[in-house]
Residue frames relative to the residue before (quaternion, step in Angstrom):
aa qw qx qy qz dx dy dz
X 1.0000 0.0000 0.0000 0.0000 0.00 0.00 0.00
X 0.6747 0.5765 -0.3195 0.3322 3.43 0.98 -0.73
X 0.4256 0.7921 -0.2244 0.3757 2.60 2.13 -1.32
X 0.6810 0.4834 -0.1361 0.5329 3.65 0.55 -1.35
X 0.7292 0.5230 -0.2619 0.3553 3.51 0.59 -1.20
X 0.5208 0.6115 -0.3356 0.4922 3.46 1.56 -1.15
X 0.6218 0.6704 -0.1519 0.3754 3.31 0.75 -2.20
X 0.8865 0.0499 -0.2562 0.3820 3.64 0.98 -0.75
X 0.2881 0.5764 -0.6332 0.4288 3.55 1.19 0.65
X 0.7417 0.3931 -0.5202 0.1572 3.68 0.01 -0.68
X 0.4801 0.5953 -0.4968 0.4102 3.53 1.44 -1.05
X 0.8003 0.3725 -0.3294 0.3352 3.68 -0.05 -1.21
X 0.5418 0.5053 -0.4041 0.5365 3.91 1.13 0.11
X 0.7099 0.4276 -0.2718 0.4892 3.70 0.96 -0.71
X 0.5392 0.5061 -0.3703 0.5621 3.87 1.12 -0.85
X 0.6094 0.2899 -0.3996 0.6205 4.56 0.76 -0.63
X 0.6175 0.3657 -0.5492 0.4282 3.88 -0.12 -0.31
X 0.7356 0.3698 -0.3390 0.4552 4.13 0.06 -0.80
X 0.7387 0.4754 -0.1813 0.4421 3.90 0.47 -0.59
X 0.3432 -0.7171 0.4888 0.3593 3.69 1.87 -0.33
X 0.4274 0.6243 -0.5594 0.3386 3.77 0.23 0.50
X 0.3176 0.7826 -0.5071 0.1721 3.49 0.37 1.22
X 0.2969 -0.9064 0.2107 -0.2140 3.06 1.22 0.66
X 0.8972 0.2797 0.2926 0.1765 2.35 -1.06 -1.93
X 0.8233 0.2276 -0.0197 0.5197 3.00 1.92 -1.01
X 0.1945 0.6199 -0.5052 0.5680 2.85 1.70 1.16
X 0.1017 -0.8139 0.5704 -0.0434 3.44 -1.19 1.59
X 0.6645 0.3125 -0.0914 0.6726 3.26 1.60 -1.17
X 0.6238 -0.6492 0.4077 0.1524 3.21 -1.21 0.20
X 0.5547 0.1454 -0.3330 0.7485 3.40 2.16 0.22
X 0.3442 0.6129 -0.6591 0.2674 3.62 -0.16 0.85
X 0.2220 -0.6629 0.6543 0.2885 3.81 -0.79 0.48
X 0.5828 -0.6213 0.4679 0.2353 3.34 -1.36 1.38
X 0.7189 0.4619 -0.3043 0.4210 3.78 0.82 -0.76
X 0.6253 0.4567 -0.3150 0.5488 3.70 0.76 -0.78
X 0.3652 0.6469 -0.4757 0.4711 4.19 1.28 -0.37
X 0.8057 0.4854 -0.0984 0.3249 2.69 -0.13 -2.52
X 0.8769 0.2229 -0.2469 0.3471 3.70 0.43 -0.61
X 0.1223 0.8393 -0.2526 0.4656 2.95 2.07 0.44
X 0.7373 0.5456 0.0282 0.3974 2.76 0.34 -2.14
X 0.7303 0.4835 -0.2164 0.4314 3.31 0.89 -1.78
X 0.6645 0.5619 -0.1815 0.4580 3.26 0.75 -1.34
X 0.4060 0.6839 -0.3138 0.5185 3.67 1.36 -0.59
X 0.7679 0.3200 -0.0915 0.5473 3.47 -0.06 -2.04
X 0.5703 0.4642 -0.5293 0.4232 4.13 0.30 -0.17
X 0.8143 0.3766 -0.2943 0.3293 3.46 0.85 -0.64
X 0.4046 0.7772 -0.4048 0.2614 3.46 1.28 -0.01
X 0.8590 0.1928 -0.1671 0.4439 3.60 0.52 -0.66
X 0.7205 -0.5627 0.3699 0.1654 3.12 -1.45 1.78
X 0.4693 0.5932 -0.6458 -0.1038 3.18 -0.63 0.47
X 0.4840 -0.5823 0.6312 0.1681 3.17 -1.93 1.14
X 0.5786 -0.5578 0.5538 0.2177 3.84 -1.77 0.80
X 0.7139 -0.5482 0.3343 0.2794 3.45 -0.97 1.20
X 0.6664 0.5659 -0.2668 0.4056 3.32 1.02 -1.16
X 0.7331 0.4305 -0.3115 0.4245 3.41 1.03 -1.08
X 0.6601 0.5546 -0.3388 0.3766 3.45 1.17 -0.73
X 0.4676 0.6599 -0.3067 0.5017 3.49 1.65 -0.45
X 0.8173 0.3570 -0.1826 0.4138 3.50 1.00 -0.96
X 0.4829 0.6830 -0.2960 0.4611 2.74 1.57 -0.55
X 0.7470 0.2888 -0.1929 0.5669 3.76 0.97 -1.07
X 0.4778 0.4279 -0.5709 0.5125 3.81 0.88 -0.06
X 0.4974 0.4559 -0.4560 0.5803 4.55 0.46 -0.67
X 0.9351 0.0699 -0.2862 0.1971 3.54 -0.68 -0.47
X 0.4662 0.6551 -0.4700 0.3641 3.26 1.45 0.81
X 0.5758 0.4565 -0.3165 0.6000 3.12 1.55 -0.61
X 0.6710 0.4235 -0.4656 0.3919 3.49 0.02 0.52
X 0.6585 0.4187 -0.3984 0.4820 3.22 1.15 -0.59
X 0.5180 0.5522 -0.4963 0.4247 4.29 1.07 -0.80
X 0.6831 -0.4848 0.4755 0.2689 3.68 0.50 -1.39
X 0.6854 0.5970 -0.1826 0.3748 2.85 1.38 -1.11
X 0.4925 0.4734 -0.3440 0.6442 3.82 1.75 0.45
X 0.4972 -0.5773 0.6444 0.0659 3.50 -0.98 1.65
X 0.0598 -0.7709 0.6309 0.0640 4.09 -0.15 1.13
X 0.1307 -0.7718 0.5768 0.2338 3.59 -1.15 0.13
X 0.5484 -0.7408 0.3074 0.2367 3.33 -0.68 1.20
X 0.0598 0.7936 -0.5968 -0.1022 3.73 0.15 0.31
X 0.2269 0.6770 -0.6924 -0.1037 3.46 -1.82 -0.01
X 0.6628 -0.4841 0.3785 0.4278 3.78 -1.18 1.06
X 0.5957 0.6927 -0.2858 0.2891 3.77 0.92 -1.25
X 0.4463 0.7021 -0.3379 0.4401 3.36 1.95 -0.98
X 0.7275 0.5281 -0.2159 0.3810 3.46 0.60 -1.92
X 0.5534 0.5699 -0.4439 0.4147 3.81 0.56 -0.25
């Protein structure tokens, strides 16, 4: 969900970078509103993780085998540490 959420702040940070609506992203009083604005944009492209097929492949081969049994779990609880 975030995934989507990231995906549309940029359009609406890019749609004020093409239309001059820079505005908005002036915080200080010598900031220049355009270098803000695309700042900004570039910011939100980087916001959401994405991870290579392979790991996500392992990642769910790891938690199928945890869910069949066939991974030895070790019990932890904070209560240990007292």
């Amino acid at each position: 969900m975030t995934g989507w959420q990231s995906i549309r702040s940029a359009f609406v940070i890019w749609l004020d970078l093409m239309r001059g609506n820079y505005e908005n992203y002036v915080v200080l009083p010598d900031d220049c509103p355009f270098t803000e604005c695309r700042d900004w944009f570039w910011v939100t492209l980087g916001e959401d993780n994405v991870y290579p097929k392979h790991f996500l492949e392992k990642l769910q081969a790891m938690v199928a085998a945890i869910d069949s049994g066939d991974v030895d779990l070790v019990s932890f609880s904070f209560e240990d540490w007292d």
